[in-house]
N, CA, C and O of each residue as an XYZ file, in Angstrom:
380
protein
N     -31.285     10.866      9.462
C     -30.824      9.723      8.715
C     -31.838      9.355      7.647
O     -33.051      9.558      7.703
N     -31.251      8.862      6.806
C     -32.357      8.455      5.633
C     -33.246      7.291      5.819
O     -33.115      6.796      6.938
N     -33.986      6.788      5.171
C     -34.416      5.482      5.025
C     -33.778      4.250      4.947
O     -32.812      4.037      4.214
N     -34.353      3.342      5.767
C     -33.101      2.028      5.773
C     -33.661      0.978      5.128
O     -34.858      0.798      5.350
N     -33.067      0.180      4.332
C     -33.569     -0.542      3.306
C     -34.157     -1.868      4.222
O     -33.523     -2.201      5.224
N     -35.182     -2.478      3.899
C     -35.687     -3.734      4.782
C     -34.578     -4.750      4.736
O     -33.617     -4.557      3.992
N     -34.663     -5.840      5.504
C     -33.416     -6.622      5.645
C     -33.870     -7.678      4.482
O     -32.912     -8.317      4.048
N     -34.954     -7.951      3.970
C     -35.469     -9.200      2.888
C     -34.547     -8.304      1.436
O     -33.880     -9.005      0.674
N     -34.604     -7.104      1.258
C     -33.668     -6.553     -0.076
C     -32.799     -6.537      0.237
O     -32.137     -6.582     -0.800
N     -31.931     -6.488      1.288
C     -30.155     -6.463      0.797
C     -29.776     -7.885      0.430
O     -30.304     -8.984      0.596
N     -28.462     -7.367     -0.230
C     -27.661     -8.226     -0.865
C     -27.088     -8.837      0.383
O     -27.063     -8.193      1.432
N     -26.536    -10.307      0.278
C     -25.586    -10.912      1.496
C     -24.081     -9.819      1.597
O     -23.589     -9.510      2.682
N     -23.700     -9.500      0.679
C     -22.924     -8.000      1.218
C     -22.965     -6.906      2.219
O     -22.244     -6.512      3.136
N     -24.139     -6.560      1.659
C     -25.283     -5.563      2.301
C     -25.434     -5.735      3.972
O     -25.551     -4.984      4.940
N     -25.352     -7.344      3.689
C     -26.292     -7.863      5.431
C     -24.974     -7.691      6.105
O     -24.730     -6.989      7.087
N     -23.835     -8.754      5.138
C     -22.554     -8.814      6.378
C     -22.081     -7.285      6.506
O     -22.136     -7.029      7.709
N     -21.708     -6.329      5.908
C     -21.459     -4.660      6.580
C     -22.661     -4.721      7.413
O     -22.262     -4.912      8.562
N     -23.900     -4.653      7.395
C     -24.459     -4.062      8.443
C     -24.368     -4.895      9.426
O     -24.738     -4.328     10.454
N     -24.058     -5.958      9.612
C     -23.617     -6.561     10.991
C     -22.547     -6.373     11.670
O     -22.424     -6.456     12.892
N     -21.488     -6.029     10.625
C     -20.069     -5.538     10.981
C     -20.477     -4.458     11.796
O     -20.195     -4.296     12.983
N     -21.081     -3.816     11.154
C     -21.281     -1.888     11.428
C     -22.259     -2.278     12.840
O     -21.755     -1.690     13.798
N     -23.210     -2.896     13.173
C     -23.775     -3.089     14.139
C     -22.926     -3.253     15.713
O     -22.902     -2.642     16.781
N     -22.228     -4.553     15.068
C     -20.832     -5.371     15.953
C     -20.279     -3.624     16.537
O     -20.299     -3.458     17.756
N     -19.930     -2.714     15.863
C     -18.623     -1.840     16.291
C     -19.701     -0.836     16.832
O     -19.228     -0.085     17.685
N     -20.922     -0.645     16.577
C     -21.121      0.421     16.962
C     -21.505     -0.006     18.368
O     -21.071      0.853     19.135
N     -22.317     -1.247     19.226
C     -22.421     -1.949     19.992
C     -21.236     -1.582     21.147
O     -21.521     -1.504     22.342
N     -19.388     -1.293     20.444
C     -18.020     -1.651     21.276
C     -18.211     -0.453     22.401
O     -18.644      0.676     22.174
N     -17.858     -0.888     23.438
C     -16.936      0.211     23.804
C     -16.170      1.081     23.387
O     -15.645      1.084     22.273
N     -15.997      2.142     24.499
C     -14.555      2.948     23.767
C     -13.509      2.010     23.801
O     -12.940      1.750     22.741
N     -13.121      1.397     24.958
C     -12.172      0.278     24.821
C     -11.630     -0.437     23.877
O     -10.523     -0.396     23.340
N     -12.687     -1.196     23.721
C     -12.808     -2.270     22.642
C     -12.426     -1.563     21.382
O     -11.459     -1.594     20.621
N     -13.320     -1.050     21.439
C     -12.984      0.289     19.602
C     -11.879      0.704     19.173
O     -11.521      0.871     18.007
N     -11.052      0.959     20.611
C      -9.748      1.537     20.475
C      -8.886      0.036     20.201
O      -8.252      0.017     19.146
N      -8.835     -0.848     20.810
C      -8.173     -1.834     20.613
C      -8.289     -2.319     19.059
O      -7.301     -2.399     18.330
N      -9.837     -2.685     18.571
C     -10.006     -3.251     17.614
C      -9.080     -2.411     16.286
O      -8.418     -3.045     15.464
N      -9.187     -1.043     16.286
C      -8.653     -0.298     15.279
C      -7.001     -0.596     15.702
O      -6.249     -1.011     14.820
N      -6.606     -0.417     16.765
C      -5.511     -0.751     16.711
C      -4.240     -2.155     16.412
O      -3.016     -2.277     16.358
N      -5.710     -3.173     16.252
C      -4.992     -4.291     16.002
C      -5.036     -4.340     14.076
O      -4.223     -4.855     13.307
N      -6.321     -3.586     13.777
C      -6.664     -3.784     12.395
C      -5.178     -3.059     11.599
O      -4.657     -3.487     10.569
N      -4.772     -2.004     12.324
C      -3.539     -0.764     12.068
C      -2.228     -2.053     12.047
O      -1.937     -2.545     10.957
N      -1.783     -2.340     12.827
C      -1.073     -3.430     13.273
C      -0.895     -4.313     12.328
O       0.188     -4.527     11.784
N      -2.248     -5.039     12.004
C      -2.308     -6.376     10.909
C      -1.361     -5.274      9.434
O      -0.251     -5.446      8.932
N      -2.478     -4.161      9.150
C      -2.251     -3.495      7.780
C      -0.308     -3.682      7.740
O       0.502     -4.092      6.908
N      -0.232     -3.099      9.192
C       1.432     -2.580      9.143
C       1.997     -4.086      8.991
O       3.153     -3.700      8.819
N       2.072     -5.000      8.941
C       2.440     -6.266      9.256
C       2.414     -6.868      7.509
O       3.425     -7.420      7.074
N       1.634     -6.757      6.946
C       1.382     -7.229      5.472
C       1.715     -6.564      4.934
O       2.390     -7.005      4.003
N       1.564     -4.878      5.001
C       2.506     -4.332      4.613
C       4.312     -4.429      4.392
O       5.119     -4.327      3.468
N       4.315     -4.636      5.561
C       6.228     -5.192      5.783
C       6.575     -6.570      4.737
O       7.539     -6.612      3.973
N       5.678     -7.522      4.886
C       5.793     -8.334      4.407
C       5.688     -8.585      3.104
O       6.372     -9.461      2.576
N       4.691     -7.738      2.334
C       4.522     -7.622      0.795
C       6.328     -7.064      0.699
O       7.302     -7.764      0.420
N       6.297     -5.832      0.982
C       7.962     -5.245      0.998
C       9.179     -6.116      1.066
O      10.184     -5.897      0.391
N       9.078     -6.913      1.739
C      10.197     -7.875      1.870
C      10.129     -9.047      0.520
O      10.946     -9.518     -0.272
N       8.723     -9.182      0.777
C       8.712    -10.118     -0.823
C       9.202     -9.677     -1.709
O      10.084    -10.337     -2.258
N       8.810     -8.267     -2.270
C       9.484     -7.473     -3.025
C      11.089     -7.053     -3.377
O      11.763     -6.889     -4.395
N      11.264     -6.986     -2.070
C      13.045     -7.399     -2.305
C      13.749     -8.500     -2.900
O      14.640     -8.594     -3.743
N      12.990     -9.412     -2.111
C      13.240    -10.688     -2.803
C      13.597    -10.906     -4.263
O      14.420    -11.769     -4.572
N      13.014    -10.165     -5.140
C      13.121    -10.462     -6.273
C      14.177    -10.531     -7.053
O      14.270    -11.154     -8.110
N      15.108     -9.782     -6.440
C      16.758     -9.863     -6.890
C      17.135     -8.967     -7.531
O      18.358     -8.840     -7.470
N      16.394     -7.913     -8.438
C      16.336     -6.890     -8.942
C      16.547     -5.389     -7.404
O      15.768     -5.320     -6.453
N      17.621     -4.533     -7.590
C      17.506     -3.377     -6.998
C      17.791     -2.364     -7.766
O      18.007     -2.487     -8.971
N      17.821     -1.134     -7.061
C      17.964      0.448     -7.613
C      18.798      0.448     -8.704
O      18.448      0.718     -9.853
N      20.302      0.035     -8.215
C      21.512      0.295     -8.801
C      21.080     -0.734    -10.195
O      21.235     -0.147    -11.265
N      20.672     -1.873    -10.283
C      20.236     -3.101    -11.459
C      19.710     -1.835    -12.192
O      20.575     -1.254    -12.846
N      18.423     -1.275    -12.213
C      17.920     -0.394    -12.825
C      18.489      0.833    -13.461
O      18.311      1.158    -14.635
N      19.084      1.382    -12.707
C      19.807      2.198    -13.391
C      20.910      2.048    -14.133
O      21.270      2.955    -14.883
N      21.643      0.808    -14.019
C      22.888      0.223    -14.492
C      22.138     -0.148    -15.963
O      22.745     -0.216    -17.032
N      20.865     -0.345    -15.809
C      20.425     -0.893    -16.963
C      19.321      0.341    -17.984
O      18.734      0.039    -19.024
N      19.307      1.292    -17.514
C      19.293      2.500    -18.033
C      20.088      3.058    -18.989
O      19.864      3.687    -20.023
N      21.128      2.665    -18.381
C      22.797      3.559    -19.013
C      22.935      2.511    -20.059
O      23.533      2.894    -21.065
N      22.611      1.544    -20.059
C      22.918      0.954    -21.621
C      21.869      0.845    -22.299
O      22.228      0.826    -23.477
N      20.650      0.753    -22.223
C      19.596      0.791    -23.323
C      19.227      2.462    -23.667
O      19.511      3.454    -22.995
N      18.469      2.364    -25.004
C      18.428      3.212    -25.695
C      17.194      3.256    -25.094
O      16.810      2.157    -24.694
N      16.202      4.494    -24.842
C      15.265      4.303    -24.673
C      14.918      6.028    -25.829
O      15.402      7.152    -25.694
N      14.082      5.583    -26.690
C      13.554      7.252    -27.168
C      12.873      7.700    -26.533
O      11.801      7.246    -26.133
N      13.855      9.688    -26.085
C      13.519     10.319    -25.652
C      13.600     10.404    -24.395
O      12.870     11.166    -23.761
N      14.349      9.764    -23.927
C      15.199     10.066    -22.823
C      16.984      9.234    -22.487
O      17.396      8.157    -22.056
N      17.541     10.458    -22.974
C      18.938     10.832    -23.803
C      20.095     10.353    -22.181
O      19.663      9.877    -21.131
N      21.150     10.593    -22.412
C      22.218     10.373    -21.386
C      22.274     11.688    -20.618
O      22.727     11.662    -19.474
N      22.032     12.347    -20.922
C      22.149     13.836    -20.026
C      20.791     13.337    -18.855
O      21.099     13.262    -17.666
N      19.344     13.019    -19.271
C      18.525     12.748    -18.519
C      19.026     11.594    -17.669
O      19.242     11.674    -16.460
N      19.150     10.774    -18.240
C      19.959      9.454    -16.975
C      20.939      9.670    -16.027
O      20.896      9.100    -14.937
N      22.168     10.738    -16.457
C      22.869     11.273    -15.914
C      22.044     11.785    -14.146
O      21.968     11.412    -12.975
N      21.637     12.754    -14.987
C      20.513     13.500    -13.779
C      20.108     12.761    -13.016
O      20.451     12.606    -11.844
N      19.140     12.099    -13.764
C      18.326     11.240    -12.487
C      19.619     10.097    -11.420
O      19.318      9.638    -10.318
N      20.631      9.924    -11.930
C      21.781      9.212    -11.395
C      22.141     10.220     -9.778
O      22.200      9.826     -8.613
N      22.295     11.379    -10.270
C      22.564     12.951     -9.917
C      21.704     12.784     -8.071
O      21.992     12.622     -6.885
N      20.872     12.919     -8.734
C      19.489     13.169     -7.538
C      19.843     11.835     -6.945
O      20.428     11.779     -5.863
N      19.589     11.017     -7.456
C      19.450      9.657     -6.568
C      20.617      9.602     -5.488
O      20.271      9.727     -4.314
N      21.715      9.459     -5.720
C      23.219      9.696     -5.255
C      22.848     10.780     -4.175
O      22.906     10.255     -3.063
N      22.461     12.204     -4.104
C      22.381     12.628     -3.060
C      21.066     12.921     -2.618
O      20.986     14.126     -2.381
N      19.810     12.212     -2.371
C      19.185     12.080     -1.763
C      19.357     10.661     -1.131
O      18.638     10.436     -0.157
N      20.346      9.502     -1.610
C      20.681      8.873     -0.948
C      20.263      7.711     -1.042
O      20.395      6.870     -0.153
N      19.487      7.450     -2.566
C      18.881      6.290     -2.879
C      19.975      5.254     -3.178
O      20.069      4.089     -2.794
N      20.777      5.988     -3.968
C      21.908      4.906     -4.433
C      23.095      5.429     -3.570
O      23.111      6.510     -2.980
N      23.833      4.736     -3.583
C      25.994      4.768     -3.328
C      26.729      5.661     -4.198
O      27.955      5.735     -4.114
């Protein structure tokens, strides 16, 4: 291992990771296993929830593409919209 910096130079950053990192290395296997699994849990949880906010917005797939087919966009023509309509439809994004 390398050299460890004295505790009077770190940054208050610095200090709180190495206490974190202290805290876990201290755990059990137990504990360790639990702790990661609740941290997994929280992620999956805010995750869901950003997502749902996101729905919220009132805007979906079909809005977007409905709104494709009437604006002009240069350089990508009705044959390309078509397509991408194409794919979506049977991979099952849209109806």
């Amino acid at each position: 291992m390398g050299k460890s910096k004295r505790n009077c130079r770190r940054t208050e950053d610095e200090v709180r990771i190495h206490e974190k990192a202290v805290k876990m290395r201290k755990m059990t296997d137990e504990q360790l296993v639990h702790y990661v699994e609740d941290r997994v849990e929280k992620a999956r949880s805010e995750g869901f929830n950003i997502g749902k906010k996101s729905v919220r917005s009132g805007k979906s797939t079909n809005d977007f593409l409905a709104e494709l087919q009437t604006s002009k966009i240069p350089g990508i023509g009705a044959v390309t919209i078509n397509k991408l309509l194409k794919v979506a439809k049977e991979n099952g994004y849209i109806q």
